[in-house]
C-alpha positions as CSV (number, residue, x, y, z in Angstrom):
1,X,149.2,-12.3,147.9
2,X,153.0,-13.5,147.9
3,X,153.8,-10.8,149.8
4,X,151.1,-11.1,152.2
5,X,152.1,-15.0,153.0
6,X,155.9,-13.8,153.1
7,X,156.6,-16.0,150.2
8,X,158.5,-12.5,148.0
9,X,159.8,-9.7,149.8
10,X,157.7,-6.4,148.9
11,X,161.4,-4.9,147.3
12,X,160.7,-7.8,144.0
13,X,157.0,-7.0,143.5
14,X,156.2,-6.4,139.8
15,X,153.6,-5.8,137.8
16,X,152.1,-7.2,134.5
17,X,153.6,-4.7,132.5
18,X,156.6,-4.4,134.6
19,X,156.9,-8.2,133.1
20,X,156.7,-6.7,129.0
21,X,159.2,-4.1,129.8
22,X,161.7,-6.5,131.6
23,X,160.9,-8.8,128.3
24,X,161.8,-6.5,125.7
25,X,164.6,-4.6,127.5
26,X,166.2,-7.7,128.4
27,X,165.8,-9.4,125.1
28,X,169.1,-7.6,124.1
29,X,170.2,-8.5,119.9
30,X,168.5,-6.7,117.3
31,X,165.4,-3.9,116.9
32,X,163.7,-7.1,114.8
33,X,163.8,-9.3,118.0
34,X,162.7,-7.0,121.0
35,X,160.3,-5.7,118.7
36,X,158.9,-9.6,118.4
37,X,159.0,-10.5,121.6
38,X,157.3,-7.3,123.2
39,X,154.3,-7.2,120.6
40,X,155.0,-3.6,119.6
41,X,154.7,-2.8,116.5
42,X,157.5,0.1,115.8
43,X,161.0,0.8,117.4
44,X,159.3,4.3,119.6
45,X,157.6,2.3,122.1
46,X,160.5,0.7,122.7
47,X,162.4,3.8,123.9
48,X,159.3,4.6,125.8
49,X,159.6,1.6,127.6
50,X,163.1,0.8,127.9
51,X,164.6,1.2,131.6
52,X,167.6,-0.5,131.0
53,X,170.7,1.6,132.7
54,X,172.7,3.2,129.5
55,X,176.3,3.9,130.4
56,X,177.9,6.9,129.1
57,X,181.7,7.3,128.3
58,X,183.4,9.6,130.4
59,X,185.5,12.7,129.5
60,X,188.7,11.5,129.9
């Protein structure tokens, strides 16, 4: 409906879930606190749902 009445642009639409993944990748600190604040109840779901960029050292 926000996008419909021009009120977000279509590029920031999200989803409910898009909303738990954004909470418990962005949460950052310790395994104990993402897994508090996303509800999940061990450390694989967050891999599953972390989209978080990882950077990679490079070969040099």
């Amino acid at each position: 409906m926000a996008i419909k009445e021009e009120i977000m642009p279509k590029e920031d639409w999200f989803a409910q879930y898009d909303m738990k993944r954004r909470g418990s990748t962005d949460t950052g600190g310790t395994v104990s606190a993402e897994l508090d604040v996303s509800g999940f109840s061990t450390s694989q779901f967050l891999r599953v749902y972390d989209k978080s960029i990882h950077l990679v050292p490079t070969s040099e």
